[in-house]
N, C-alpha and C positions, 0 to 999 in steps of 0.2 A: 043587708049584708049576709045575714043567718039564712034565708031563705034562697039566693045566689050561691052560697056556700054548699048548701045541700044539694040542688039540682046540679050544681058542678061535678059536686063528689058522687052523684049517683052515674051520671051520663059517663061520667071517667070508669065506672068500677063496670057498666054493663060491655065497655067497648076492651079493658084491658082485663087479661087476667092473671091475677095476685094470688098467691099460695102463701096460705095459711099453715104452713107447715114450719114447726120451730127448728132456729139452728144452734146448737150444740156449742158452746163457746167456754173454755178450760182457762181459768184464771188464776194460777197455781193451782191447789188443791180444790178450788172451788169449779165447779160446773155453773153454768148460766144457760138460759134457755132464750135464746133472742125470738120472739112472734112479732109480724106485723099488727099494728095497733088501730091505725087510721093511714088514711090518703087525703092529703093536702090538697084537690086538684081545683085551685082558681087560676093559676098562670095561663097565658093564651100563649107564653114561649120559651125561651131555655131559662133554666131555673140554674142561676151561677154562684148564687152561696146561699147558705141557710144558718145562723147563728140563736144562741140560747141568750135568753136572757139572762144580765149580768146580777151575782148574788148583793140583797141588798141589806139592810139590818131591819129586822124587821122591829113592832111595837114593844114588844119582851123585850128586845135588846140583842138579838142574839145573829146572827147572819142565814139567809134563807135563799133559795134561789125559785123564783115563781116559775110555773109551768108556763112558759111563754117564749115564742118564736117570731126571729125576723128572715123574712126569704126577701131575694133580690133576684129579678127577673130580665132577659133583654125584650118584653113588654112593655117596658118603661115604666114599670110598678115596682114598688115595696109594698109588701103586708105584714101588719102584725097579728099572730095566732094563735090565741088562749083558749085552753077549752073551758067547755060548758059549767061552772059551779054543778048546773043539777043532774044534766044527763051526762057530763063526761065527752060529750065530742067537740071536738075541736075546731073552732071559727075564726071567721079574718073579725077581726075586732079594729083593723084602721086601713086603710091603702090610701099610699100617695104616691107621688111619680110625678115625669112629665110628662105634660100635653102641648101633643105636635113639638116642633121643632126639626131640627135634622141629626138628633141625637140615635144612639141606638138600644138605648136603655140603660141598664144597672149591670153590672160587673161586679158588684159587691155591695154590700150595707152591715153596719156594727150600729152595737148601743154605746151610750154613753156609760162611764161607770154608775153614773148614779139612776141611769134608762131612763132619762129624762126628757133627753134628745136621740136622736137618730141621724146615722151618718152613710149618704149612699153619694158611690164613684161609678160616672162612665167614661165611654170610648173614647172620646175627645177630651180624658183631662178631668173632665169636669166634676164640681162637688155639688153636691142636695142636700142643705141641712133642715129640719124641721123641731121644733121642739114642741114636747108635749104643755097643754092647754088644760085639757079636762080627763076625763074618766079613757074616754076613744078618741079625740080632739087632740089634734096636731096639726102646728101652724108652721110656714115654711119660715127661714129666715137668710138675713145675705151673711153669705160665709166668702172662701179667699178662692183667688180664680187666677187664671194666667196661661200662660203659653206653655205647650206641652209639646215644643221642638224647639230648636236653637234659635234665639234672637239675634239678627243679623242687623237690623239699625234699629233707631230711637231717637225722638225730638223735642225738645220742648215746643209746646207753644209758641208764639208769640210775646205773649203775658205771662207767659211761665206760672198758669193756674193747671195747667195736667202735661202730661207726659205721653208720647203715643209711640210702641212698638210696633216690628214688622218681624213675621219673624217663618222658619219654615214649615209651622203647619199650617201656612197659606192663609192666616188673620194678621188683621193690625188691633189692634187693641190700644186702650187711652184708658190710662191709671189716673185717679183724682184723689184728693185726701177727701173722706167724709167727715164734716163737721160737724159735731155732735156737743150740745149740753152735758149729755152722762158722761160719766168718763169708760174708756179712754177718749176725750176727746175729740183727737183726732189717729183714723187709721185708714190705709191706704186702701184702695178698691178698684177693682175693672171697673168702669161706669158708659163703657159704650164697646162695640165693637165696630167699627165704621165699616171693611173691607174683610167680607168672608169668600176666598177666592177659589178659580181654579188649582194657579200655579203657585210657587214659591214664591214671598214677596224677599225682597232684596235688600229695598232700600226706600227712604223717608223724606222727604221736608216740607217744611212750613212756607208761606210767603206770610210777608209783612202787605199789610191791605188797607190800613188807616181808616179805620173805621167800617171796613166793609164786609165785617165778619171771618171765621176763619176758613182756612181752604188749605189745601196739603196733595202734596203730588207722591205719588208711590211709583216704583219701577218694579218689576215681578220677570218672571223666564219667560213670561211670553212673549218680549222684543217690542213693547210696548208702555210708554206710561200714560198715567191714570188720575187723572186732577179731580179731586172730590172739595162739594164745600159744606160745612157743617148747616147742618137742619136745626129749623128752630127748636123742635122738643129737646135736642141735645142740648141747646145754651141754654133754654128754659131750666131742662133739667142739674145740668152744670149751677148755675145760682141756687138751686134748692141744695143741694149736696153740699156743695165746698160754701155755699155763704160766702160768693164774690162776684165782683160784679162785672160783665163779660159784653162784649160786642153785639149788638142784636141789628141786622140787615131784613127792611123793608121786602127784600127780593129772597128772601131764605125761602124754602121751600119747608115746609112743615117735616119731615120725611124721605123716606125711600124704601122701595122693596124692590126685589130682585126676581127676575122670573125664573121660572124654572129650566133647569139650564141653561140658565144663561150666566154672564157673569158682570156685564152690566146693571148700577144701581140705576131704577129712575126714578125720578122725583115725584113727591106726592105735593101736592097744593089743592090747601082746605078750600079755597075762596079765586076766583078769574084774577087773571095777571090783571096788569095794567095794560100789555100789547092785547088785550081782547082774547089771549089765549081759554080756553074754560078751564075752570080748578077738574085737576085728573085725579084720579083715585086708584087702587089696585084693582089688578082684574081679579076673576073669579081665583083661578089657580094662586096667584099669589097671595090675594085672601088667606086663603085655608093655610098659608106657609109662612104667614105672617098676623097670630090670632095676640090679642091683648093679656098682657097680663096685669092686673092692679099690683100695684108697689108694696101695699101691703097683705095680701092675701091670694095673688099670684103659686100656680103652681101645686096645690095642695092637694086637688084631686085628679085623677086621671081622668077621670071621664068629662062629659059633657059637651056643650055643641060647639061649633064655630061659630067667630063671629067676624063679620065685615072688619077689615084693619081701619082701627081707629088710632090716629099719636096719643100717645100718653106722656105726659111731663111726671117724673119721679118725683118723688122727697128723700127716697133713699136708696144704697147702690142696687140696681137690679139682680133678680134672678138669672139663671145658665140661661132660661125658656128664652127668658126678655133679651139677654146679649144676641141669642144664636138668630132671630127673627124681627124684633125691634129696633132696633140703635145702628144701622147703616146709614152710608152717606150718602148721598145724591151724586151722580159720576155727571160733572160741568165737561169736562172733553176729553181726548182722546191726543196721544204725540205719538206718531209714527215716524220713524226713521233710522230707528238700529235695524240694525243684521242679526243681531246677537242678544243672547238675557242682557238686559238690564240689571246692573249692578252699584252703581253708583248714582246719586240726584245729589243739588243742592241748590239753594236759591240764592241770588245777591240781598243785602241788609234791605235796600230799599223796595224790594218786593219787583222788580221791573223784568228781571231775568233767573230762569233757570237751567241747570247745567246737566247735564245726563252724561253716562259713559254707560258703555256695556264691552261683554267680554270677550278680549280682540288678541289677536294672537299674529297682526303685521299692525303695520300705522295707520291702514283706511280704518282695519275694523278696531285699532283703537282712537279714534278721533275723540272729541267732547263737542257734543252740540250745545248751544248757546238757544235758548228760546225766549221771544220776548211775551208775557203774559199781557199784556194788552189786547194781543191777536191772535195768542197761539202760534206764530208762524214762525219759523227756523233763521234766526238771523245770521248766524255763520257755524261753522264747523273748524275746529282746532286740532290740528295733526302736531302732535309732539312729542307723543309716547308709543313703542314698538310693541308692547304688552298691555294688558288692561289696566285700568286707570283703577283702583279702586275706593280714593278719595277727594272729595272737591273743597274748597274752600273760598268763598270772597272775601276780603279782609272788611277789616267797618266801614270803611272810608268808598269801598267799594273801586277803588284805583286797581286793585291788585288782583288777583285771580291764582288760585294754586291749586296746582294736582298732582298724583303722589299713584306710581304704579307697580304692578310687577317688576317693569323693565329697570329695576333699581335708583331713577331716578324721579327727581321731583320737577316742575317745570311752573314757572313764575310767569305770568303774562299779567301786562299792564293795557291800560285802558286806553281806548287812543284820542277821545276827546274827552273836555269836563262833562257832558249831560252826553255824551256817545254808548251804544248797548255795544258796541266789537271791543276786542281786545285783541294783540300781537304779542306773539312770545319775545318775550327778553332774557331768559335765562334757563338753561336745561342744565341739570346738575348730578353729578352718581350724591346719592344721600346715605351709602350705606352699602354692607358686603351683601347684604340681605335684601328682599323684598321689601320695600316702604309700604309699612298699611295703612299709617295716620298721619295727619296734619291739622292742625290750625291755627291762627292767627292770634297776638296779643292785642288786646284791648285797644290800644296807640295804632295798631296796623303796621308797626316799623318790626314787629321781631314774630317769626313763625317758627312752632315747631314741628320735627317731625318722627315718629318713630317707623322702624322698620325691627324686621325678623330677625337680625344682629345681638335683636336685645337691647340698642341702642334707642335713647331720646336726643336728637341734637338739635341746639335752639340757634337760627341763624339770622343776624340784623339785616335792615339796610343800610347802606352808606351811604351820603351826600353824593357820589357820584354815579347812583344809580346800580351799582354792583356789588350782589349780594356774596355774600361771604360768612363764614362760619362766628356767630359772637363768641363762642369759648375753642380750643382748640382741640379739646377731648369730649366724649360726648358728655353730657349730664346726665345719671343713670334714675 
């Protein structure tokens, strides 16, 4: 580092030139003489904050502040820079950062009060924390992470062991509690990012798959949705975290990485299918844009080499590195048939059917297509709404089918046989002065609510005679 430091600082000082001339600086009655001292020059890019280290107490007792600096760089480094006890010039005495990913560096770094830890923020959001270890030894650590644009939907699971958002800086991300012996116990964490996109995603849901691992369809602007299914290092890693016990499928695929430019995930498999396919691995390029990080010592230095993408199974929540390149999902297919962003998704309880809308502004382009997940294939399409649909719902029983649009009403279709995937409208209704933006079903499947932009919640039964009607006559606020 000492020796790096010097040839830096020489090659910098023969190419730019620094005037040694002092400035003049009147602090009421007092005069000051500001001189250049030293040049810091390791950054290879813009250099976006520079902070002092914070005063500590020292052995006397008494409070001191050490000659020590943190700079944050869009290098993807932080350094820490103390001069020399003997000669007085001043060296990187630590640098950490991240390596690879699609980050764009640091934007800032602070010490902790007691400069014990170090706190650095980039472009996407994201936090790096490292706490000190030794004398120049800093180790990273997981700190808190999320969505850094509005979150537009959110799912449980299945099993209701994590939580997965969608939101408009073009990720989904999946919150798990980590379970921990120390306390706190238990605290909430990013622990995968499945879907890092081009466009805005929309909207979310899960199917129900009886045993056959999990899988989740997204809808995004680009008039398409996107059926992904969870990779085994995820559920591997999922049991290490939360300590619960989780679906695991023969046919998972270890993996996914993403090529460049592209925006399809594909599947990594460690070992030959069973149809004689051979186990695929990433290519070169995706290689380099998808490098490992260890769970526990991940992240720590900036340099060094690449290495072949290997799965890694966690024990605890990942580093930004590991979300932005490690932890996506394998994309199983493709649904083409909107006109329009896709906006709303939802699955029926028994996992057989999913429902889609996107945003339509006459009644072709707002239909609801109906798809049956067995084949992927488009089993019918629902014209009921003159404006975009922007919520679905199956009831439990799965008889029942509700959607809730701009066009201020909500519309009820019922099933048309007991094991049949079509449904027929039976009830178009105004729900409201306002836009209706929610709905869903009571547990029994006989009473749904709904709210709209009125400010209203109104919960409406069924009746024995198959005509829905209002259960209270005001809304319930």
């Amino acid at each position: 580092s000492s020796s790096s430091s010097s040839s830096s600082s020489s090659s910098s000082s023969s190419s730019t030139s620094l005037s040694s001339k002092g400035h003049i600086v009147r602090v009421g009655d007092v005069k000051y003489s500001v001189l250049l001292e030293s040049v810091l020059a390791l950054h290879s890019d813009w250099v976006y904050s520079v902070v002092w280290h914070p005063p500590v107490k020292a052995e006397a007792g008494h409070m001191e502040q050490p000659m020590c600096l943190l700079s944050s760089s869009m290098d993807k480094t932080m350094v820490v820079w103390r001069p020399d006890p003997d000669t007085g010039v001043w060296l990187d005495e630590a640098r950490v950062g991240a390596l690879g990913g699609n980050s764009l560096g640091f934007y800032g770094g602070l010490f902790s009060p007691q400069a014990d830890r170090i706190l650095g923020h980039g472009y996407a959001g994201s936090f790096h924390l490292w706490s000190k270890k030794g004398a120049s030894l800093w180790a990273p650590e997981v700190t808190v992470s999320g969505h850094f644009g509005p979150v537009h939907d959110m799912a449980w699971d299945p099993m209701g062991a994590y939580v997965m958002t969608v939101g408009q800086d073009k990720t989904a991300r999946i919150f798990a509690p980590w379970d921990r012996s120390t306390p706190p116990p238990h605290t909430w964490h990013e622990i995968a990012r499945p879907q890092i996109h081009g466009y805005e995603l929309n909207c979310v849901t899960f199917l129900e798959r009886s045993g056959k691992g999990d899988r989740m369809v997204t809808g995004a602007d680009e008039k398409i949705l996107r059926v992904f299914d969870a990779p085994q290092t995820f559920v591997d890693s999922l049991v290490n975290i939360s300590n619960v016990e989780h679906i695991k499928s023969a046919l998972q695929p270890m993996a996914a990485s993403q090529p460049p430019l592209g925006l399809s995930n594909k599947p990594y498999f460690a070992e030959p299918q069973a149809d004689g396919t051979a186990a695929t691995a990433a290519s070169s390029s995706s290689a380099s844009a998808m490098q490992t990080f260890d769970d526990e010592e991940g992240g720590g230095d900036a340099g060094g080499e690449e290495e072949v993408f290997q799965p890694v199974v966690l024990t605890q929540p990942p580093f930004e590195e590991h979300l932005q390149q490690s932890t996506l999902w394998p994309e199983a297919h493709k649904l083409y048939g909107h006109g329009n962003e896709v906006i709303a998704t939802c699955s029926s309880r028994n996992g057989k059917l999913v429902a889609s809308a996107c945003k339509g502004t006459s009644p072709a382009q707002s239909a609801i297509i109906l798809w049956e997940t067995a084949t992927w294939t488009k089993v019918s399409t629902l014209v009921a709404h003159t404006l975009s649909v922007v919520q679905m719902q199956f009831s439990h029983d799965d008889r029942y089918f509700l959607s809730v649009s701009r066009d201020r009403h909500w519309c009820l279709f019922e099933r048309e046989s007991e094991e049949g995937l079509t449904y027929k409208l039976v009830k178009r209704v105004s729900g409201g002065e306002r836009i209706l933006w929610a709905c869903d079903w009571s547990p029994d499947s006989q009473y749904f609510a709904t709210g709209s932009r009125d400010k209203s919640i109104k919960i409406w039964g069924l009746v024995p005679i198959g005509i829905v009607s209002p259960l209270y006559p005001s809304p319930i606020l």
